[in-house]
C-alpha positions as CSV (number, residue, x, y, z in Angstrom):
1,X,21.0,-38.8,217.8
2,X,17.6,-39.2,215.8
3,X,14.7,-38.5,216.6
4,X,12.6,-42.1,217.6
5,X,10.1,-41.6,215.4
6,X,12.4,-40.8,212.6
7,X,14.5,-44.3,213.4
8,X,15.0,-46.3,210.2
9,X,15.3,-50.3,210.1
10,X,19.0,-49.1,209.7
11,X,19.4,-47.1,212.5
12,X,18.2,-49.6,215.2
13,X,20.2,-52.6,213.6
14,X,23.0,-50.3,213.8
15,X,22.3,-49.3,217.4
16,X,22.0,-52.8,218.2
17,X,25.0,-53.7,217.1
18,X,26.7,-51.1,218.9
19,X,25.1,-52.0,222.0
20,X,26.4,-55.4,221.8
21,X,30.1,-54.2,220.6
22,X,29.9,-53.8,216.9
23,X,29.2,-58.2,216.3
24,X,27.2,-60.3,217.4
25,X,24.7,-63.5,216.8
26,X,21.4,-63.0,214.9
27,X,19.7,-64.3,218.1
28,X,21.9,-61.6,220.1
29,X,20.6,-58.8,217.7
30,X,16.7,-60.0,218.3
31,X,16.6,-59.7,221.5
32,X,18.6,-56.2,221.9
33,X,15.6,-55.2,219.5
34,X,12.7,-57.0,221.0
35,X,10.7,-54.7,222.4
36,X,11.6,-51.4,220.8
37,X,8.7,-49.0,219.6
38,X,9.0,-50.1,215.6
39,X,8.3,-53.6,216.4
40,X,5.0,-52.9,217.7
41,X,3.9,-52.0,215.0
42,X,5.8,-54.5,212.8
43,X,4.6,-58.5,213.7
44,X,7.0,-59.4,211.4
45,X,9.8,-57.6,212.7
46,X,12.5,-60.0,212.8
47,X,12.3,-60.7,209.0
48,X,12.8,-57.3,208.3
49,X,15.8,-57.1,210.9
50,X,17.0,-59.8,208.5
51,X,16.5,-57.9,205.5
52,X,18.0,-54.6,206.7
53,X,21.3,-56.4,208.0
54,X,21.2,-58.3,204.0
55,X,20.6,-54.9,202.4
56,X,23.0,-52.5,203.6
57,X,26.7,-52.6,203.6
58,X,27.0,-51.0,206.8
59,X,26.6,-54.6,208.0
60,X,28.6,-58.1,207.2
61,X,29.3,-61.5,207.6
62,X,33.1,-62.6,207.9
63,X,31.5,-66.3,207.3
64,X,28.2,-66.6,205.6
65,X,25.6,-68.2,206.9
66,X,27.5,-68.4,210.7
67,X,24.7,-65.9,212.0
68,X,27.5,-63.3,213.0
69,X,26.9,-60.0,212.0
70,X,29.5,-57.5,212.1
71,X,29.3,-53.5,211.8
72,X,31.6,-51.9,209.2
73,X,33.7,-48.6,210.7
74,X,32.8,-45.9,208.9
75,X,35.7,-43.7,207.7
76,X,35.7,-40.4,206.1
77,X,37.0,-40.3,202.7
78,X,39.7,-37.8,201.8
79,X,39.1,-34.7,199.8
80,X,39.0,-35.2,196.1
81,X,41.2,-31.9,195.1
82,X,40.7,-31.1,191.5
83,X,43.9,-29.7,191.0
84,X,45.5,-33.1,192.2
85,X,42.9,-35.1,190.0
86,X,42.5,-32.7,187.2
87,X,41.1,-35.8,185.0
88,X,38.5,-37.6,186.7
89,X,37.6,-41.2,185.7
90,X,34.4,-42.5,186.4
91,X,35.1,-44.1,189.5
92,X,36.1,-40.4,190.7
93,X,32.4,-39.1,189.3
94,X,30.8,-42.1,190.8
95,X,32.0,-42.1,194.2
96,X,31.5,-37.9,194.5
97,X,27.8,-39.3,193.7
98,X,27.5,-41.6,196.1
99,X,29.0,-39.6,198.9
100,X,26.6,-36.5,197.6
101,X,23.7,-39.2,198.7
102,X,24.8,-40.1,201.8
103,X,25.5,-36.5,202.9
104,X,22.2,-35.5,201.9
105,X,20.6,-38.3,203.8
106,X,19.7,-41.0,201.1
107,X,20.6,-44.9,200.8
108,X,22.5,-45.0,197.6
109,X,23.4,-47.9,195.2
110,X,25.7,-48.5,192.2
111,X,25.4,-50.7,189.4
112,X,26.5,-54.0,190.4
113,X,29.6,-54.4,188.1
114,X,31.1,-51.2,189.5
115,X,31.5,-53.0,192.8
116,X,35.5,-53.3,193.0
117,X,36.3,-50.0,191.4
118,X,37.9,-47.7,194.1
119,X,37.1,-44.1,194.9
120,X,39.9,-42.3,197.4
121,X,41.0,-45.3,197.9
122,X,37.9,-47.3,198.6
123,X,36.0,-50.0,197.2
124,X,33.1,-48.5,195.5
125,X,31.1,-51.0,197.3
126,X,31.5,-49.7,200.9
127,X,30.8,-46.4,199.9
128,X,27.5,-47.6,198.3
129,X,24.9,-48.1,201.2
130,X,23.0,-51.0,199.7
131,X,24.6,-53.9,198.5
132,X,21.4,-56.0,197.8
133,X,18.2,-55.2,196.4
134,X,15.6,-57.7,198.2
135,X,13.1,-59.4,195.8
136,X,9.9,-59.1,197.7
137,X,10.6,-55.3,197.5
138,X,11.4,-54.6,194.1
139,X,10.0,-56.9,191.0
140,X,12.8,-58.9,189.6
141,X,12.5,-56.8,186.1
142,X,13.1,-53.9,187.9
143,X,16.3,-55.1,190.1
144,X,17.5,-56.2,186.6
145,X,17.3,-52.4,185.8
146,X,18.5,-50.7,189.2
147,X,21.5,-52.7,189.3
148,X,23.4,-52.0,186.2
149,X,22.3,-47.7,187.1
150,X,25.9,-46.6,187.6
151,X,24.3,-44.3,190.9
152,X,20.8,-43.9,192.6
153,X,19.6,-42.6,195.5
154,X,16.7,-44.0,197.3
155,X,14.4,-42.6,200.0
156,X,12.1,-45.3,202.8
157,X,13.2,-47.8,204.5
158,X,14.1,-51.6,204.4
159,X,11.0,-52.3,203.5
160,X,10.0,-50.0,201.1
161,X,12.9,-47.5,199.2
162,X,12.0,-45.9,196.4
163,X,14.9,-44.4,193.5
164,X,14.7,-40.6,193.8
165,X,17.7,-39.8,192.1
166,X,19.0,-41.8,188.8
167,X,22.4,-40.8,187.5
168,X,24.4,-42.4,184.2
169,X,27.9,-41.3,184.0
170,X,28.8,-41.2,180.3
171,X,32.9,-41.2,181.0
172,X,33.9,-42.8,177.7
173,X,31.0,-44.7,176.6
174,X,28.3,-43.9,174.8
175,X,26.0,-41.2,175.9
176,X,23.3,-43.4,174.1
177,X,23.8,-46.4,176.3
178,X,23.2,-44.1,179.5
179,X,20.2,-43.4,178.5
180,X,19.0,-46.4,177.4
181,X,19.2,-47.6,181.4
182,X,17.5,-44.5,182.2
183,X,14.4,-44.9,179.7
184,X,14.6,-48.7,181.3
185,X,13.9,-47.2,184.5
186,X,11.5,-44.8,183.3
187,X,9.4,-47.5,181.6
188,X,9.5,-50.0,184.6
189,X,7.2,-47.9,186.6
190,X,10.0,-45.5,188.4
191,X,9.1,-41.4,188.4
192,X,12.8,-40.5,189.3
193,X,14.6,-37.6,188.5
194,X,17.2,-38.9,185.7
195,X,20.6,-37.3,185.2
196,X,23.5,-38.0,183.0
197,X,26.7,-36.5,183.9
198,X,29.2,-36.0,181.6
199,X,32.3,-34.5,180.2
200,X,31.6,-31.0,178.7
201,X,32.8,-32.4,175.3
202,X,29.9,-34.5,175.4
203,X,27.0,-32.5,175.5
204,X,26.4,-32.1,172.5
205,X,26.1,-35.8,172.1
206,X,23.4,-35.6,174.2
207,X,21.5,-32.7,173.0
208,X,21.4,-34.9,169.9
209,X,20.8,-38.1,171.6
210,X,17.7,-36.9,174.0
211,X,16.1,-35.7,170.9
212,X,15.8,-38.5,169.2
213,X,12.5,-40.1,169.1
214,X,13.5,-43.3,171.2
215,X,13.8,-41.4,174.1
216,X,10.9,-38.8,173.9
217,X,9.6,-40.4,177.2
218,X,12.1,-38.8,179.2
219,X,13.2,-35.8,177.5
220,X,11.6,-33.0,179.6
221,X,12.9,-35.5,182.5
222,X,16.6,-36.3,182.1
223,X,18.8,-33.2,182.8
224,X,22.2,-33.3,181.4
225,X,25.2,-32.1,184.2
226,X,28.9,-31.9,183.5
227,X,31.7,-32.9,185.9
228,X,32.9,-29.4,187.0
229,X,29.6,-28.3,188.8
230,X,29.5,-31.3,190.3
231,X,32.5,-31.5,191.8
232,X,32.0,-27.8,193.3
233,X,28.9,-29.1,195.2
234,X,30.7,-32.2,196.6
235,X,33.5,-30.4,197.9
236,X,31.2,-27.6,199.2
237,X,29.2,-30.5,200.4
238,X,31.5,-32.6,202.4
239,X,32.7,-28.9,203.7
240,X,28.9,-28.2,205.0
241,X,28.9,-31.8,206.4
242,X,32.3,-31.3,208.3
243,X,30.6,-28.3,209.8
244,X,27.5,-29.6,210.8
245,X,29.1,-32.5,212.6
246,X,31.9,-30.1,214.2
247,X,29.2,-28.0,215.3
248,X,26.1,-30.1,216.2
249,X,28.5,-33.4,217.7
250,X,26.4,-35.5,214.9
């Protein structure tokens, strides 16, 4: 269990929930909440209720607009072995990613027309955390940008998350595309750490390609990776998590 003070929007909506048995009315969910230290602090608290339940996928509606919320069971994934997928596509890359984010304790997004790939046999957009940007938190010229990012990580709350972590996976397209989104970001007003991840074949496409003068903006910022480190962290990753949760019970 979290520390109170270090309860997000997410975690109380979630808690909520739980209280009342994983569904229930909008009106239900208020009044669980009423009363609980982050709305004294927050007059407008049952807008952002709103917003958090809107934002993350964690939470749905079988019938939109009934009020109903329900609370999606999280499952583990399975373990992506290497030797059984010694090709990955870019779903495989992207859901490692988005996993990677959630074990290290960020919301995480992907770009929006990624949303019915599957990872391990899951829709790419369950593994995501945040399934809509809100407007009055982002500019629309920068949700434009954030959702066609193939993978970010976010730090805040409802309210205010901020992109950490950027990353284009450059499977089969070009490398030059990737980094257009990135130097999109860049320019919108973002200072996040951009990576493009890649096939080893394909670095030297981008040494070329981050050289050029149309991306000297973010050439000391984008770091290049390639698919075998990254699939050592994850599994070493989801190993640590395993551990952690075995050992502390959360």
């Amino acid at each position: 269990m979290k520390n109170e003070s270090k309860l997000t929007w997410k975690d109380v909506v979630k808690e909520a929930l739980l209280e009342i048995g994983s569904s229930g009315h909008l009106d239900d969910i208020y009044s669980k909440i009423k009363g609980h230290p982050k709305t004294e602090t927050n007059p407008t608290w049952r807008d952002t209720v709103r917003r958090t339940l809107q934002q993350y996928s964690i939470f749905y509606q079988e019938e939109k607009g009934s009020g109903i919320w329900y609370l999606r069971e999280e499952k583990p994934l399975e373990e992506f072995d290497p030797k059984k997928n010694p090709n990955p596509g870019h779903e495989d890359v992207q859901g490692m990613l988005l996993q990677l984010g959630k074990i290290y304790g960020y919301e995480t997004s992907a770009a929006i027309n990624d949303a019915k790939k599957r990872f391990m046999n899951r829709p790419i957009e369950e593994i995501a955390t945040i399934k809509e940007f809100q407007s009055d938190i982002f500019h629309p010229k920068v949700i434009e940008v954030v959702s066609h990012i193939d993978v970010l990580w976010f730090g805040g709350d409802t309210e205010m998350l901020v992109p950490e972590y950027a990353f284009e996976i450059e499977h089969t397209t070009d490398v030059t595309k990737g980094l257009g989104r990135l130097l999109d970001l860049y320019k919108s007003g973002q200072r996040t750490k951009l990576f493009i991840i890649l096939p080893v074949d394909k670095m030297s496409k981008f040494d070329k390609e981050i050289k050029r003068s149309l991306f000297r903006d973010i050439k000391g910022i984008c770091q290049a990776r390639t698919y075998e480190p990254l699939i050592k962290l994850y599994t070493l990753a989801k190993e640590h998590d395993s551990q952690k949760i075995e050992f502390l019970g959360e």
